[in-house]
N, C-alpha and C positions, 0 to 999 in steps of 0.2 A: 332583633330577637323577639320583642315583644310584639303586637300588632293590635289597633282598636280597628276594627270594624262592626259597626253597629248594625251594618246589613245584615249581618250572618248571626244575630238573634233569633233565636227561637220562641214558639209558644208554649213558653214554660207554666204547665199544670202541676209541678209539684207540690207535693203537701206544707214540703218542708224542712231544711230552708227553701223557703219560697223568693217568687218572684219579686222586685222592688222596680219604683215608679221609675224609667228611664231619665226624667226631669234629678231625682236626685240620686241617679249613680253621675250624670254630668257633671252636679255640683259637686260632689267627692271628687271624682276625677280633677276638675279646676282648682279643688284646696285641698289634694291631698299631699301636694311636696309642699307649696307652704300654706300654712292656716293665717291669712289676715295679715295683723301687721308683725306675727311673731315670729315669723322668720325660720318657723319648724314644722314640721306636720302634725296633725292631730295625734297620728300613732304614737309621739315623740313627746307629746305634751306632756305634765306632770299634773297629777289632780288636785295639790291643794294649789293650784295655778290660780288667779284671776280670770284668767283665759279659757280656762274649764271651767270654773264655778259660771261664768255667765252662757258655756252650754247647758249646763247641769240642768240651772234656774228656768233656760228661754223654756227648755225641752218639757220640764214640768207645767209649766204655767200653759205650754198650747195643751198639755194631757187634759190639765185643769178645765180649759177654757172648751175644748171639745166634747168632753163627757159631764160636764156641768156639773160640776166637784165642790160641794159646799164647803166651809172652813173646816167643819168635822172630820173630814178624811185629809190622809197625808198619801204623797204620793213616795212610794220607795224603789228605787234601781239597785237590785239586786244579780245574783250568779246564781250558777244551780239550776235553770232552766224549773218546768211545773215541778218537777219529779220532787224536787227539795222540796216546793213549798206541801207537798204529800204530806210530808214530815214536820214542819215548821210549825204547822196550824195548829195539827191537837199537842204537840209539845207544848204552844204555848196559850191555848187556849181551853184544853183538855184536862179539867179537874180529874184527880184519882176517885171521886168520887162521881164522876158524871159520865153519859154517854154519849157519844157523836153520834147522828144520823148520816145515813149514807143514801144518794139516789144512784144505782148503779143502773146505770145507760148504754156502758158499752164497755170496752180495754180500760181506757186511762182514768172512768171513774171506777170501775173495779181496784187498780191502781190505786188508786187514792184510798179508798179502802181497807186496802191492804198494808196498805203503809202505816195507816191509824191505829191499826189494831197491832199493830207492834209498837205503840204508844200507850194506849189506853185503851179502854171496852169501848166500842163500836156495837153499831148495827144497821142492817139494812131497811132504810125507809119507804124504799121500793126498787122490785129487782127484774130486769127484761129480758136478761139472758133468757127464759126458756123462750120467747117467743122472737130469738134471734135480736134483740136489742132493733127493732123493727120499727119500735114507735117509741115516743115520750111519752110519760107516766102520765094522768090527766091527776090534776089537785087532787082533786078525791082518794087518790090511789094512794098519794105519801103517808106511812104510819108515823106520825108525830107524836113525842111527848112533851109537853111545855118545860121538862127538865132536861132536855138537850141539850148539851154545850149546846150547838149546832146543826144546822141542816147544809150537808157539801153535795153540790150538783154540778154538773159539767156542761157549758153550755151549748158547747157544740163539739159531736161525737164524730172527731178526723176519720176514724178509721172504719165506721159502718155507717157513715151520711148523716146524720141523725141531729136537730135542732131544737132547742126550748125555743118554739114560737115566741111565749109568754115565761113571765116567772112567777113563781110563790109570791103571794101577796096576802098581809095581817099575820104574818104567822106570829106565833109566840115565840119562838127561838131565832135567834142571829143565823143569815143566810151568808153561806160564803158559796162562790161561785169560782171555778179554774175557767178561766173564759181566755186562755190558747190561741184556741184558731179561731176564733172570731169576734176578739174586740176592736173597736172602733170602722165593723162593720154596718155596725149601725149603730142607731141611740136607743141604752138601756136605763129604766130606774133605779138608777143608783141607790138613791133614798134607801131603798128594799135593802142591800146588802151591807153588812159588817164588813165584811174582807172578800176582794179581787182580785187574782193572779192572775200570768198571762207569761209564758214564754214572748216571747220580739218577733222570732223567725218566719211568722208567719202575716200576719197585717202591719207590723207594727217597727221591723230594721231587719237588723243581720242578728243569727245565732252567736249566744253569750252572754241578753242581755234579758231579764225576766221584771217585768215592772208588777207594784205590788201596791192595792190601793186600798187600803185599811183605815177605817173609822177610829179614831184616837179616842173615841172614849170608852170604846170597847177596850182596846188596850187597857186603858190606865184603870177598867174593869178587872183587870185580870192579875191575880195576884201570883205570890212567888210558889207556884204548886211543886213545881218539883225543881231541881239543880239542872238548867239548862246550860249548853258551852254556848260561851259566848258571841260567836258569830250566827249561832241561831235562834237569839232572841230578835225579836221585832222592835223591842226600846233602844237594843245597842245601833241597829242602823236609824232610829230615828233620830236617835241622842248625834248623831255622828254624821248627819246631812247625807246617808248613803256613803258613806266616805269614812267608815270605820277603816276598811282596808281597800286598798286600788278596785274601783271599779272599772267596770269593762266601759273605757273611756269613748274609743272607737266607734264601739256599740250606740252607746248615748247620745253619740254624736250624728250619727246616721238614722238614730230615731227622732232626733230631734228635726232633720229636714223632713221626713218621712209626714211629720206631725205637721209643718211647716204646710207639706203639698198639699194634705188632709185641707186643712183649711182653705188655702186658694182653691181646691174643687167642689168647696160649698158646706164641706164639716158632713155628719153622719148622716144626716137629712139625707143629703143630698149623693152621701155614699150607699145607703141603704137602696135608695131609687135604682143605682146603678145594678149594685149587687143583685136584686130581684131582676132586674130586667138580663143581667147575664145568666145569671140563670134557670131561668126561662126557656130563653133559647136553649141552651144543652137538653133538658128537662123535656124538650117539644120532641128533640130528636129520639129522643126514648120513646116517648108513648108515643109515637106516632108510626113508630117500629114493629105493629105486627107482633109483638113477643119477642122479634130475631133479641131487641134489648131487655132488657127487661132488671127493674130500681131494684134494689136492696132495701129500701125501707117506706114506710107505707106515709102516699103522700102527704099527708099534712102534719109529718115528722119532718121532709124533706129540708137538708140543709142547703143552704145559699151559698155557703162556703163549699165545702166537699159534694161533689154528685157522682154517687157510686152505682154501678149495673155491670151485670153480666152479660156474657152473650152466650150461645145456646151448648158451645163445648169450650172446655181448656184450651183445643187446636186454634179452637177462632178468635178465642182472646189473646193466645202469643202472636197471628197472622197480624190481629187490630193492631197489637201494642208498634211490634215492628215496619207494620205499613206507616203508623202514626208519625213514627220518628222518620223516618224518610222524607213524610210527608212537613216534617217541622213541629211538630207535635208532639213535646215532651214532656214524661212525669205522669206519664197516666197508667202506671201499674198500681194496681191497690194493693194493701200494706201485704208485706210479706204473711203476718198471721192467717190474711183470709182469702186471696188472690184477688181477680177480677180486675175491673178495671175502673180506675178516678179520679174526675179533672176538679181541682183545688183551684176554687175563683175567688182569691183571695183580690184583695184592695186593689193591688196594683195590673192583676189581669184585667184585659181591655176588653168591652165588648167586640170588637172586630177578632181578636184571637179565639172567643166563645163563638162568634158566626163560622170562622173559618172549622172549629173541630164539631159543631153544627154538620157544616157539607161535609168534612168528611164522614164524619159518622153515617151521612144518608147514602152518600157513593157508595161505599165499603157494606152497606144492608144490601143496596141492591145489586151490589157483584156476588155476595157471598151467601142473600139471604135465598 
């Protein structure tokens, strides 16, 4: 009934859920009827187990040891995916009396946004919709006040290409950052940020699992502003090892190999080298394209993760999409809000899958261009 054939993988550019490293869907597959010496599979496992708690622990301690996580920050596995933590942050960080900064870059920092302001006053610190969310703000550009909760940025924009090269640095107000689609793409200064969120689905495991990396004295900053429920304070899952109620065990479990490969491939260092070098190549095959392709956003916005472009009609972007797939080439429609087309080179995509959608991208110009 069932059948593994590893042959008949594809090059999967999806955004997300995204691809994961072949090394540990193997290792899932070898522990997934039984886990070790417990004689059950992970899906089966119970979380105040021994046997969880030292997944729980390894998984945190590589997050630690990767993103070079001083004692100040706690790391939290949480549910809810970003969207919650939209809501989570000025809940609990959003005095009645104070305003959040917003840097709106694209969708999901508008999102973010929007979600605030049905919390508390909000505003925009800098905003790129009129100019199609095309580039990242330069420092100068953020309107800051030193009575900010906050300044919330998104680091990298899935669904119009768009990356913080760099971040906010000396500011007066705590930086929190939704960094999604591309943490543990490279190495970030942490130091610089208050609070970190991150959906899984895309660098990080499987969809379910949203890790959340918070500066504890910020927290213990923050006093009782308003009657929050329970499950969406930040002290109840600290107080509670993530394990206030059933976490997404699974999830954790397959982040924590995930975290595991990170490090036998050399840790960010040495992911970031990658990540640039793959995309690059996709990146070549555009501009060297004559126009036929042509970026959505202006290069030295361009994201590492997401690489987004059109081609010169609708007609020829459904002909690309469906030659693609044929060709083994899947995930490269761009988001339904804005169409076109984009290959998501997240961790686990390989430079040989970026060379292969490289040729075709160049065959497919010179048949069509």
């Amino acid at each position: 009934m069932f059948e593994t054939a590893e042959a008949r993988r594809v090059d999967n550019f999806g955004a997300g859920p995204a691809a994961l490293p072949v090394a540990v869907l193997r290792e899932v597959q070898n522990e997934l009827v039984t886990y070790r010496q417990t004689g059950m599979s992970v899906l089966e496992l119970g979380h105040r187990t021994s046997d969880y708690a030292e997944i729980q622990g390894e998984a945190k301690r590589r997050l630690q040891r990767l993103m070079g996580l001083s004692d100040d920050f706690e790391v939290l596995f949480l549910q809810g995916g970003a969207s919650l933590q939209f809501a989570m942050v000025p809940l609990n960080f959003l005095d009645d009396g104070q305003t959040a900064a917003y840097a709106l870059t694209g969708s999901w920092a508008k999102k973010a946004y929007q979600e605030g302001k049905l919390v508390g006053r909000v505003r925009v610190a800098a905003d790129m919709a009129d100019m199609g969310y095309r580039r990242i703000p330069h420092p100068e550009e953020l309107t800051l006040d030193p009575a900010d909760a906050y300044l919330h940025l998104t680091s990298n924009n899935t669904i119009v290409g768009s990356q913080w090269r760099d971040f906010p640095d000396g500011l007066d107000v705590p930086l929190v950052a939704d960094m999604s689609s591309d943490i543990l793409s490279r190495p970030v200064p942490v130091e610089r940020f208050h609070l970190i969120y991150a959906g899984a689905q895309k660098n990080l495991g499987p969809a379910g699992l949203t890790v959340v990396i918070l500066r504890k004295s910020w927290l213990e900053q923050a006093t009782a502003r308003r009657v929050i429920p329970t499950m969406l304070r930040y002290d109840t899952h600290l107080k509670g090892d993530s394990r206030y109620n059933t976490p997404p065990v699974f999830s954790i479990y397959v982040a924590g190999l995930v975290l595991q490969w990170l490090e036998e491939q050399g840790g960010l260092v040495a992911m970031a080298r990658r990540n640039q070098e793959k995309a690059a190549v996709v990146y070549q095959a555009i501009d060297e394209g004559n126009n036929f392709y042509s970026g959505v956003v202006d290069a030295d916005s361009r994201s590492d993760m997401n690489v987004t472009f059109r081609l010169p009609t609708e007609e020829l972007e459904k002909k690309f999409l469906q030659e693609a797939k044929v060709a083994g080439l899947v995930g490269l429609g761009g988001h339904r809000s804005v169409g076109g087309c984009r290959a998501s080179l997240y961790n686990a995509v390989t430079l040989d899958s970026c060379t292969r959608l490289a040729e075709f991208m160049t065959d497919f110009r010179k048949v069509n261009g």
